[in-house]
DRENDO-1510 file (C-alpha; in Angstrom, 1 decimal, always signed):
<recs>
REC; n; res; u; v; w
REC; 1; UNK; +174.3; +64.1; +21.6 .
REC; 2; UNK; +172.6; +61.2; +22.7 .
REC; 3; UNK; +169.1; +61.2; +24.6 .
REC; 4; UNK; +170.9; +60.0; +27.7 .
REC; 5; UNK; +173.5; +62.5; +27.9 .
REC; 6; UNK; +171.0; +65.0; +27.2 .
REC; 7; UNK; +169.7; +63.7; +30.4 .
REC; 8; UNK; +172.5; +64.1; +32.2 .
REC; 9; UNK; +173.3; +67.5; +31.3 .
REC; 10; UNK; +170.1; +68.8; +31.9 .
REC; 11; UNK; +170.1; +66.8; +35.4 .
REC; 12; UNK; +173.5; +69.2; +36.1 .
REC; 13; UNK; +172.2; +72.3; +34.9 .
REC; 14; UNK; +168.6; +72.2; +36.3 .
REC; 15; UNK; +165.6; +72.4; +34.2 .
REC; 16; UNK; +165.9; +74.3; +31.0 .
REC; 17; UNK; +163.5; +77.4; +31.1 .
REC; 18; UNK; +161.1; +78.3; +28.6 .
REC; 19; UNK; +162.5; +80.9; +26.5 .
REC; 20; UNK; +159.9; +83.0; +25.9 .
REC; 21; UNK; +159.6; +83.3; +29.8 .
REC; 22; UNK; +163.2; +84.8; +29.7 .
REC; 23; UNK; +162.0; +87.2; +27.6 .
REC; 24; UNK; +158.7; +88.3; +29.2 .
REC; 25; UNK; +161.0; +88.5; +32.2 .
REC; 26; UNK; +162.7; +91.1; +30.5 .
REC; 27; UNK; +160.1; +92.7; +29.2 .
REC; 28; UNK; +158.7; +92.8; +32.7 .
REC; 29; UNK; +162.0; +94.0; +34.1 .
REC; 30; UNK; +162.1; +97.0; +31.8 .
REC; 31; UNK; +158.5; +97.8; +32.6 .
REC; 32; UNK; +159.2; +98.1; +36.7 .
REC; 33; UNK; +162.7; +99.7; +36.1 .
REC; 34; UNK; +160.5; +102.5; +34.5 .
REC; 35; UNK; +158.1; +102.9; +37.1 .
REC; 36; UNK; +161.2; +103.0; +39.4 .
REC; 37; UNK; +162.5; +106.1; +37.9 .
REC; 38; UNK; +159.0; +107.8; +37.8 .
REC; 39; UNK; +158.3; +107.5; +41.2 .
REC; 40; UNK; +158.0; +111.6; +41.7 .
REC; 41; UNK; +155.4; +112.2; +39.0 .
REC; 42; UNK; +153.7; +109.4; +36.7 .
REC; 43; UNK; +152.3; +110.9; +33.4 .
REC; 44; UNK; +150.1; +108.7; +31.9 .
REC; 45; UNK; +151.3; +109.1; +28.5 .
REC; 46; UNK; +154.7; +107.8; +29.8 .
REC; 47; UNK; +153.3; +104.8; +31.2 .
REC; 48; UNK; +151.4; +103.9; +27.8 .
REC; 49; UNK; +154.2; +104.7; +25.7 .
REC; 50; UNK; +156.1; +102.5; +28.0 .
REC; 51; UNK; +153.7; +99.6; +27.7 .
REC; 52; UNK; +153.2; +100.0; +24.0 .
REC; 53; UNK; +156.7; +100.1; +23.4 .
REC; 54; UNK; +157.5; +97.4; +25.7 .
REC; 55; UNK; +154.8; +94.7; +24.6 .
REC; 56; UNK; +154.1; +96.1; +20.8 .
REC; 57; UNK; +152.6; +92.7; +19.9 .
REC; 58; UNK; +150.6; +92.2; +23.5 .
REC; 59; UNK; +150.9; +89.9; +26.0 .
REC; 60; UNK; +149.2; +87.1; +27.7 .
REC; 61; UNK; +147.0; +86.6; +30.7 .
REC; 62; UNK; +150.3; +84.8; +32.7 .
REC; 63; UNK; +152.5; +87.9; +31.7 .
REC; 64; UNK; +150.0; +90.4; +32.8 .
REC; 65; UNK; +149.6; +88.6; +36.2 .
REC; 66; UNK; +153.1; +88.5; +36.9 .
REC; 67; UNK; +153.5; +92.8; +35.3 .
REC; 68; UNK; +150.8; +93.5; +37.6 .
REC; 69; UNK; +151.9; +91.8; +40.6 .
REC; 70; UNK; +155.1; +92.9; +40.0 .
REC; 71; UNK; +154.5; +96.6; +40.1 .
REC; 72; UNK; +151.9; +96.4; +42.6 .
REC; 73; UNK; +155.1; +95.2; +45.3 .
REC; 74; UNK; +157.6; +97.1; +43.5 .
REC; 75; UNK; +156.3; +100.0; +41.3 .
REC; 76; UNK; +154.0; +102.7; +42.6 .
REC; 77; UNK; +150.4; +102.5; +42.8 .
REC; 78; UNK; +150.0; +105.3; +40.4 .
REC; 79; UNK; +151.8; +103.9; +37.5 .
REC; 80; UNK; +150.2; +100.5; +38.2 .
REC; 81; UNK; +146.4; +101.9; +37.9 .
REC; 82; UNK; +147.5; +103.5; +34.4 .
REC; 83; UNK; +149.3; +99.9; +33.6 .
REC; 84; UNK; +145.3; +98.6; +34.0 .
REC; 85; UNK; +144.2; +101.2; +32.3 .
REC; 86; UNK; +146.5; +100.6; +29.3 .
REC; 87; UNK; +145.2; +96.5; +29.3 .
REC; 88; UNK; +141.5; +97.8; +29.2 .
REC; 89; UNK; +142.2; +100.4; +26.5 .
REC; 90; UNK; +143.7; +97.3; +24.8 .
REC; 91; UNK; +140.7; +95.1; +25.4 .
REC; 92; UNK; +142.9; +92.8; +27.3 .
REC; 93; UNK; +141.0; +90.9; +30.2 .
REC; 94; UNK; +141.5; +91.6; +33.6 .
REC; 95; UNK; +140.7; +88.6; +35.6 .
REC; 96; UNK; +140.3; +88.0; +39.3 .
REC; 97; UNK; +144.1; +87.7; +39.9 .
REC; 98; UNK; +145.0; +90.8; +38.2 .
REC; 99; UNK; +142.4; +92.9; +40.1 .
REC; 100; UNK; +143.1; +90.8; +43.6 .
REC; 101; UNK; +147.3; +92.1; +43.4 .
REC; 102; UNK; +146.2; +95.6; +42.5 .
REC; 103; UNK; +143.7; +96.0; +45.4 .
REC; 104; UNK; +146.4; +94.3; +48.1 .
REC; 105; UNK; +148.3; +97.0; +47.0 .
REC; 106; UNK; +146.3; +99.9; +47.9 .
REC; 107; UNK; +145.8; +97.9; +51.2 .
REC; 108; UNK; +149.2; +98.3; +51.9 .
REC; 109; UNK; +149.4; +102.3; +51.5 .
REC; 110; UNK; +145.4; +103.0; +52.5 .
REC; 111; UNK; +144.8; +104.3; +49.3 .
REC; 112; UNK; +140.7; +103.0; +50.2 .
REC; 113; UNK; +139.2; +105.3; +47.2 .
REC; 114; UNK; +141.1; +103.5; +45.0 .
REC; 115; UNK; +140.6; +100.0; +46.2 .
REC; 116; UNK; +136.7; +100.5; +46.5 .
REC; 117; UNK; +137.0; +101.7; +43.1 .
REC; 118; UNK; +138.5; +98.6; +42.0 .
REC; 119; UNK; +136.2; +96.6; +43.9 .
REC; 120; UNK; +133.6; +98.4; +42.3 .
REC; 121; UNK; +134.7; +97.7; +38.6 .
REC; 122; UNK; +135.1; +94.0; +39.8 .
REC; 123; UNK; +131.4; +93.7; +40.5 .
REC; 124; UNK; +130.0; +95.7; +37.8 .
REC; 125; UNK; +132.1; +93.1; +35.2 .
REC; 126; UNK; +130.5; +91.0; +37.3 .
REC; 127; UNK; +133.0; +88.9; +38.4 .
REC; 128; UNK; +133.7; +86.6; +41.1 .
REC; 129; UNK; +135.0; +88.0; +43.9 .
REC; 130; UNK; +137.0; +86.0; +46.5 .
REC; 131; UNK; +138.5; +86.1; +50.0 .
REC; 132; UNK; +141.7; +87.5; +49.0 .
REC; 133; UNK; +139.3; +90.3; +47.4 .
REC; 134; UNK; +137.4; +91.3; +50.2 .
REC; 135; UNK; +140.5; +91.4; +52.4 .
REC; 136; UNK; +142.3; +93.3; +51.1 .
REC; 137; UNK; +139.6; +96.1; +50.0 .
REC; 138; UNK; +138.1; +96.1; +53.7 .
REC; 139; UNK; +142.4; +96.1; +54.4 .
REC; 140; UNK; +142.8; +99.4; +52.8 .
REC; 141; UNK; +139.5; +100.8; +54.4 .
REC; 142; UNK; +141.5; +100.1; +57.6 .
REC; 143; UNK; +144.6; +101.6; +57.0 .
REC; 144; UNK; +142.9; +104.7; +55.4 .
REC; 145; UNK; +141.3; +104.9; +58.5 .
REC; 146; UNK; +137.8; +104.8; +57.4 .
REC; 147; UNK; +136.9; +102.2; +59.9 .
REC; 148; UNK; +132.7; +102.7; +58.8 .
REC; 149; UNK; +133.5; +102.0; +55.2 .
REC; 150; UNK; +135.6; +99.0; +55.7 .
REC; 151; UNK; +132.4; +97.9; +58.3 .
REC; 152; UNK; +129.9; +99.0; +55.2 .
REC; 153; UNK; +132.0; +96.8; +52.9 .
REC; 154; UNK; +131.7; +93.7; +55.3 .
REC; 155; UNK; +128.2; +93.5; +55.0 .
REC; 156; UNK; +127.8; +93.7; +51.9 .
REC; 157; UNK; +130.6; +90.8; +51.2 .
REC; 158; UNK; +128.7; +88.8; +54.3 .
REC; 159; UNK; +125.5; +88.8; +52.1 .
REC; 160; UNK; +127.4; +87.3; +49.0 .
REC; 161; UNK; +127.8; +83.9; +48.2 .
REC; 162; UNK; +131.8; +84.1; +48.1 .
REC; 163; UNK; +133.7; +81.9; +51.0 .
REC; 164; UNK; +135.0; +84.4; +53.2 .
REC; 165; UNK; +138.2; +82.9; +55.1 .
REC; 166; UNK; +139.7; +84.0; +58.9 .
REC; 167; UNK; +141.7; +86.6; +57.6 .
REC; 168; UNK; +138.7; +88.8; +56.2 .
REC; 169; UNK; +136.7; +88.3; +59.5 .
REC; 170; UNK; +139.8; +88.9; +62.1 .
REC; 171; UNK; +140.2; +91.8; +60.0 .
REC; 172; UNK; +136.4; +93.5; +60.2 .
REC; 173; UNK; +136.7; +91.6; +63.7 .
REC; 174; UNK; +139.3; +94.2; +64.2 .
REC; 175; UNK; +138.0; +96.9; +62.7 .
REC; 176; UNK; +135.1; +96.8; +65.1 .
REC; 177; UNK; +137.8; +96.9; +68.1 .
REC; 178; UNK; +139.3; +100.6; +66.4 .
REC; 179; UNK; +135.5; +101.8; +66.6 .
REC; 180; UNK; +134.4; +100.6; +69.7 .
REC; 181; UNK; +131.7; +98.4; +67.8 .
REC; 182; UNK; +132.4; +95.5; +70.1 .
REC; 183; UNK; +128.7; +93.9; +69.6 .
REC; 184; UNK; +129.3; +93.8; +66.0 .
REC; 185; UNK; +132.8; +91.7; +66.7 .
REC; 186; UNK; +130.5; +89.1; +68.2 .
REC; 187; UNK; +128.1; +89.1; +65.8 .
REC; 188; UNK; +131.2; +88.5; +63.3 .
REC; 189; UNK; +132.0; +86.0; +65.7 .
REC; 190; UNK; +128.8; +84.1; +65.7 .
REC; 191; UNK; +128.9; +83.8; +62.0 .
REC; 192; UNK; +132.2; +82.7; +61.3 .
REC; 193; UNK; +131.6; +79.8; +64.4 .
REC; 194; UNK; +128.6; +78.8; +62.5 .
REC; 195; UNK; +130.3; +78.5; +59.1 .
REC; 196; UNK; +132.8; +75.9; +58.1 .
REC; 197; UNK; +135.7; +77.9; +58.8 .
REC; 198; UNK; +137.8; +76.6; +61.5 .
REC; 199; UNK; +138.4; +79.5; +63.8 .
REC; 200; UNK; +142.0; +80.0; +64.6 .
REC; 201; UNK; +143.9; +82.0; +67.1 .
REC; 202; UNK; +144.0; +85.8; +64.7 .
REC; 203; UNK; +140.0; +85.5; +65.4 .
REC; 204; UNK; +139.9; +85.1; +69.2 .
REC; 205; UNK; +142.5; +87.4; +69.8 .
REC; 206; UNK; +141.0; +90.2; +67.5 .
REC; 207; UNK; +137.1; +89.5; +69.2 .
REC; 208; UNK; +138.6; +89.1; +72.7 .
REC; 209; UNK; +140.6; +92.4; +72.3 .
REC; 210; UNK; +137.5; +93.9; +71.1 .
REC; 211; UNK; +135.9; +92.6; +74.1 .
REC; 212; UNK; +138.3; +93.9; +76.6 .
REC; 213; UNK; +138.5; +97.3; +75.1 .
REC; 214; UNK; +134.6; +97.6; +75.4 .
REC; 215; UNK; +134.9; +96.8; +79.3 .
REC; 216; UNK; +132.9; +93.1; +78.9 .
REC; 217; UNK; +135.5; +90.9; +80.5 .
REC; 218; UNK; +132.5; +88.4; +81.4 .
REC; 219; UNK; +132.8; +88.0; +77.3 .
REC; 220; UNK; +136.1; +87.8; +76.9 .
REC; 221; UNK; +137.1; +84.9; +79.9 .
REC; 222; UNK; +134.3; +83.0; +77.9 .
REC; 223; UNK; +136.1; +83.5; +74.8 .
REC; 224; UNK; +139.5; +82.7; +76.7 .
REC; 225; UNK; +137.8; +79.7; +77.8 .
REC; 226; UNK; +136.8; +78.3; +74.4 .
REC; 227; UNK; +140.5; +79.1; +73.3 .
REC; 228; UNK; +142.0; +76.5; +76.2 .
REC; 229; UNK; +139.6; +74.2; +75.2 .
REC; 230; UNK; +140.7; +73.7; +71.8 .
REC; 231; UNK; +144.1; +74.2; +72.5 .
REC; 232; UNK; +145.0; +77.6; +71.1 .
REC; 233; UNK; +147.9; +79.3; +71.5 .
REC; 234; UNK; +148.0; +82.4; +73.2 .
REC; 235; UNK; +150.0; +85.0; +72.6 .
REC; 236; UNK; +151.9; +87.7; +75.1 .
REC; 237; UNK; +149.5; +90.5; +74.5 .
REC; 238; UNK; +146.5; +88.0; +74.9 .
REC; 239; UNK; +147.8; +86.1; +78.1 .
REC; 240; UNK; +148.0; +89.9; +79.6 .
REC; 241; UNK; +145.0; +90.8; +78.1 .
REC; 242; UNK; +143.5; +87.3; +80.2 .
REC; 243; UNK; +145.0; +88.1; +83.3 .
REC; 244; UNK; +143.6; +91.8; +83.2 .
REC; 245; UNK; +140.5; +90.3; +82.2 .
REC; 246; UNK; +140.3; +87.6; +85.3 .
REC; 247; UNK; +141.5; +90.4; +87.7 .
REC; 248; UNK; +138.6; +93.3; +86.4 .
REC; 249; UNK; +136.0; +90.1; +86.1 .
REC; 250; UNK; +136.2; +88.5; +89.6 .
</recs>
């Protein structure tokens, strides 16, 4: 076949896919239809056999991202810890991806113990956390309901040299609102408005909630204020929260 009608064919059928992806695809397939059908009880044995069976010859920092990431959303937590556990026994590297998809995942349950306990692995490899990272770990403090951990956690990530983004401050921002630790929320505030971060409408709304919940509506007009000034949108629940706030100021 000649090179141009090589081109043409492959112009028809799309590109051509590595070949060893389709196989690490499967691979990865197998793996997640196993921790499907071991979603009442998770033996650890079962879950190393699986892997060693699986992936006899190892696999590759891209595969384990995508294994990892793929039972964090569709296995269960339980199955993915042992999954990191077989890599370590291994000596394959975790790297900040792998330990950033595992965390989110505990986020998404609560399952804080675990997450911190990640986190804490993370630093004493002494690797570099980021804002995904501290997100999600202070995210699973929240939804375990351990609102003074999650706090705990904030300022210790505040007195790193990571770049923390508007997600990981709207999220201690709200945090503070659950607690009633409405001073901290401005502090949070104050920081992030003196960083480089451009503050967006998640952060007003979580501080001005905080605001309103603590009974300092002077604060939270201000705050309402600054948002019409740079020409953020408000959303229903804040534009109510505003016109309780007007009504209980004046």
């Amino acid at each position: 076949m000649s090179g141009e009608m090589q081109r043409c064919v492959t112009a028809r059928q799309g590109p051509v896919r590595d070949p060893h992806l389709k196989v690490e695809d499967a691979k990865i397939e197998t793996v997640l239809k196993t921790s499907r059908s071991l979603r009442e009880a998770v033996p650890a044995d079962a879950v190393f056999a699986t892997l060693d069976q699986v992936f006899p010859d190892g696999l590759d920092a891209f595969t384990t991202t995508r294994l990892l990431s793929g039972l964090a959303k569709k296995g269960t937590l339980e199955f993915t810890l042992f999954a990191m556990s077989w890599h370590q026994m291994n000596r394959y590297e975790l790297n900040l991806y792998h330990y950033n998809a595992v965390i989110d995942a505990c986020a998404k349950i609560g399952a804080w113990t675990n997450a911190l306990q990640l986190f804490s692995e993370m630093k004493q490899k002494r690797m570099e956390c980021d804002a995904v990272t501290f997100s999600a770990a202070i995210g699973a403090c929240d939804q375990g309901g351990q609102w003074k951990t999650a706090l705990q956690l904030f300022g210790v990530i505040a007195q790193s040299t990571a770049k923390l983004d508007t997600i990981t401050f709207s999220t201690a921002i709200s945090v503070c609102e659950k607690v009633g630790e409405w001073q901290t929320a401005l502090d949070f505030f104050r920081v992030l408005a003196q960083s480089k971060v451009e503050l967006d409408t998640v952060v007003f709304n979580a501080t001005i909630s905080a605001c309103g919940k603590a009974g300092d509506w002077n604060k939270a007009l201000q705050l309402v204020d600054v948002m019409m000034q740079r020409n953020l949108e408000m959303d229903t629940i804040m534009l109510s929260a505003a016109i309780s706030a007007y009504g209980k100021a004046g």
